[in-house]
Structures are given as C-alpha cells and as structure tokens.
C-alpha positions in Angstrom: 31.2 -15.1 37.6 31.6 -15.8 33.8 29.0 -14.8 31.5 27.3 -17.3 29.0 26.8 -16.4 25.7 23.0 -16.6 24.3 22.3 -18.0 20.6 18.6 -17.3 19.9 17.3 -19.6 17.2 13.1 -18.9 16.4 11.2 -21.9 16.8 7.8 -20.5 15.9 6.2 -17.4 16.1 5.6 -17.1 20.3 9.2 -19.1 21.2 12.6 -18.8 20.5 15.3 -21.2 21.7 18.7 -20.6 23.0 21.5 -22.8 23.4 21.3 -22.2 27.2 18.3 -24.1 27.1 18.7 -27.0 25.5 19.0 -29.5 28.2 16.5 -28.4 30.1 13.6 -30.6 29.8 10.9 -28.6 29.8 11.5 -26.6 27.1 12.1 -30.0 24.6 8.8 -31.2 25.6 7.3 -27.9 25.2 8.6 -28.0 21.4 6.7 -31.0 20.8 3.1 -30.4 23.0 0.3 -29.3 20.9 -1.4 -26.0 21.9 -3.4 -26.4 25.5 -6.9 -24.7 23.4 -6.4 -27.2 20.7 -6.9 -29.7 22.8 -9.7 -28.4 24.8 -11.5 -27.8 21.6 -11.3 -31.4 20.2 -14.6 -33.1 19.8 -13.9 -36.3 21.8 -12.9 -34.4 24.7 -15.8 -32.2 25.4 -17.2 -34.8 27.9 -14.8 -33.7 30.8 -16.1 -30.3 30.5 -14.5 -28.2 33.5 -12.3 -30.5 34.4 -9.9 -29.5 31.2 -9.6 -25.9 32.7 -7.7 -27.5 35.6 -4.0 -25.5 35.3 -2.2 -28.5 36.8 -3.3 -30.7 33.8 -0.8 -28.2 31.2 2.2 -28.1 33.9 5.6 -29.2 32.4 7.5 -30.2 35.9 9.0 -33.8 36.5 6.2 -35.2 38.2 3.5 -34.4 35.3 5.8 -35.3 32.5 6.6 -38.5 34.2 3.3 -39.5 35.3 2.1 -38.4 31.6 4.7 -40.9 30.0 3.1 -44.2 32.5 -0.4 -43.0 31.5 0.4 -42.4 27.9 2.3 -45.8 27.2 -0.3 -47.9 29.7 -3.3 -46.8 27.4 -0.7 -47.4 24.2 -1.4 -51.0 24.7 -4.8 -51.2 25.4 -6.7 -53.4 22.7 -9.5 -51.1 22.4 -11.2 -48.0 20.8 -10.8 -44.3 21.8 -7.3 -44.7 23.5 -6.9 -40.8 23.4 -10.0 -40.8 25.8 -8.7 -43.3 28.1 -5.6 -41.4 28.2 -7.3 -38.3 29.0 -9.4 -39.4 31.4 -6.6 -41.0 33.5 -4.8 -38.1 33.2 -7.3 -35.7 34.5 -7.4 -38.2 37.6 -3.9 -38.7 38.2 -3.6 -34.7 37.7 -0.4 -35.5 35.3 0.2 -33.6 31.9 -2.8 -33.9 29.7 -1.0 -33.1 26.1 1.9 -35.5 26.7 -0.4 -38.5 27.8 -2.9 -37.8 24.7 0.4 -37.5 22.5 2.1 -40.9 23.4 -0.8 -42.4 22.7 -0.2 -42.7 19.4 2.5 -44.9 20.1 0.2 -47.2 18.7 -1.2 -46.0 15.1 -1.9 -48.1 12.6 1.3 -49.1 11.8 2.7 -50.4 14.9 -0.5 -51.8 16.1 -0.4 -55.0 14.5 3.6 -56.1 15.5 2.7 -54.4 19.2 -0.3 -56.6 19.9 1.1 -59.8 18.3 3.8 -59.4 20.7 2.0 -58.5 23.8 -0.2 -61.7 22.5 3.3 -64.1 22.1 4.5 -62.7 25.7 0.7 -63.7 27.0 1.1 -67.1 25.8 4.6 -67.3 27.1 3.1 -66.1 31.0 -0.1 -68.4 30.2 2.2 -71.4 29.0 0.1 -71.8 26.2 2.0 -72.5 22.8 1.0 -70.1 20.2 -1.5 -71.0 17.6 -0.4 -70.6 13.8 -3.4 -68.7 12.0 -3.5 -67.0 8.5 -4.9 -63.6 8.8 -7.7 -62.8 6.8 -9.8 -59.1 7.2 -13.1 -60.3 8.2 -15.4 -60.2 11.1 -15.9 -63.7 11.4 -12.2 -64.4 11.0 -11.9 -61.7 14.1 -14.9 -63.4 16.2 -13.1 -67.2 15.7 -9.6 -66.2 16.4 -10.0 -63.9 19.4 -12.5 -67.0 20.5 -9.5 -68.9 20.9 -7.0 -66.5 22.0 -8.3 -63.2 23.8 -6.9 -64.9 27.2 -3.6 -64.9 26.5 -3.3 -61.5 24.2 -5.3 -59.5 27.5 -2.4 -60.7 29.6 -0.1 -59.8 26.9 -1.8 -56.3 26.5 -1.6 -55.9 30.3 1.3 -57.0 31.1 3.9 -54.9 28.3 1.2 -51.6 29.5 2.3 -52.6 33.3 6.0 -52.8 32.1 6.4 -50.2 29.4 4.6 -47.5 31.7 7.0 -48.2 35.0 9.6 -48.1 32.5 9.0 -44.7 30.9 8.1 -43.2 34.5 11.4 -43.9 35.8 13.5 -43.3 32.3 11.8 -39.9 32.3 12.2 -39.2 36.3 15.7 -40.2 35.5 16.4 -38.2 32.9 15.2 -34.7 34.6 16.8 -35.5 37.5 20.4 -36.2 35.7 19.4 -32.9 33.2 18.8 -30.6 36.2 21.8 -31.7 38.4 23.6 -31.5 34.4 22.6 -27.9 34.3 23.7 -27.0 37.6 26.8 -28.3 38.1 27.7 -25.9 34.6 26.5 -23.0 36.6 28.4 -22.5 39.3 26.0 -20.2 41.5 24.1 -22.8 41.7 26.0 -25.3 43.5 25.4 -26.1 46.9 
C-alpha cells in the first residue's frame, strides 16, 4: 500500500486542511458554515427554542447538505420578509442542515433581489400568457400598492415557479456532486475499492 503525503495548511485557529481532504465535501462546506452557537444565539431565531439543540440540524452528510441547498434556494425566491426564518423553520422540519439553509438564503440580498424577482415576474407572465406591462419605477408606497395591483398574479407564479426549479435543481447538483466526490476519492485509494 503506498502512502500519501499530508500538506497541512491552517485555516483558522480549531482546523487545518490537508491536501488529502480537499474533495471531500464535507470539509469545503465546513470552511464556509458559520459557527453552530452563533446561530443559536441570533435574535430572530430564539422562537424555535429547543428545537435548535437538535444534533441532526448541524450534520454535514449528503442528505442534509442537499436537502439544505432545496430549502435554502426555495425560500431565496420568496417575495417576502424574514427569509432567514422561513429558511430555518423549514429546515428544522425537514431535519436538513440548518447553517447551510440560513446561508443560501442570502442568495437574494439586496443586490440581486431586484434582477431575481423581475425575472421570476417575466417567467410568470410567460406561464400566465400575460404580455408584460412596461412601468417606470419609482420608490414609493403608492407606486408599490398600484403596480403589484396589477401584477402580483403573475410575479407569485414567477416567484414559485424559479423556487420549485432552482431548489430540485441544487438538490440533485449537490446529491450529484457527493456522490461523484466520494466514488472520486475512492477509486484514488485503493483499499477502498470493492
């Protein structure tokens, strides 16, 4: 059996990486995961009390990632407030990884909120087979209350729609991509071939 050689490189103070590591999957996600008591300690959060403690919620295995990708890019499109809540709370029931669903959340900041939900409202019209109305945007509330009057139909079914597709998507990219990294790793090791 050949020996593989080991280069440590220090992440942060409680990890180090090593080049033997790299591929597998649950140490990149790890990298990028905030802390599992940060999260438990934010604010918003508070109101699922005992249900954070749960140790399944902080698992990195292909199921929980996987699952934390459809619930994190389903709430990603949803045209309202507190998406980071949503996404925990549907995490918590589907028992996937809370961090990584409150993370891709954020898909959808500020910046990409306006070209995301214009599209999801052109691909709405387009299922609908309403044409798309021209409008000038202006920020006011009565600008907001007379536009959406007119066109909360097709940007819902929009909204829906690229959260149904983007989420199935990312589940089986992600299921996809541990599967080919594990059988990757494996077929470099030969011990572990069957």
């Amino acid at each position: 059996m050949t020996r593989q050689k080991r280069l440590y490189y220090p992440v942060n103070n409680r990890c180090t990486l090593t080049i033997a590591t790299i591929t597998m999957p649950r140490k990149f996600f790890q990298r990028f995961l905030p802390h599992p008591q940060t999260i438990k300690e934010n604010k918003s959060l508070t109101i699922f009390g005992s249900w954070l403690h749960e140790p399944n919620l902080w698992h990195l295995n292909r199921r929980s990632v996987a699952g934390a990708f459809a619930v994190g890019l389903f709430c990603a499109w949803m045209p309202v407030p507190f998406q980071m809540v949503l996404a925990a709370g549907a995490a918590i029931w589907i028992r996937t990884n809370l961090p990584l669903s409150i993370v891709l959340v954020w898909i959808s900041n500020p910046l990409t909120i306006p070209p995301m939900f214009y599209f999801a409202y052109l691909v709405g019209t387009w299922i609908i087979g309403q044409p798309p109305t021209d409008f000038s945007f202006e920020l006011t509330f009565d600008w907001l209350l007379n536009e959406l009057s007119s066109s909360w139909q097709p940007f819902l079914v929009g909204c829906f729609t690229m959260a149904s597709i983007s989420s199935l998507v990312g589940y089986f990219a992600i299921d996809g991509f541990w599967r080919y990294s594990v059988v990757n790793r494996r077929s470099k090791k030969p011990h572990l071939k069957k």
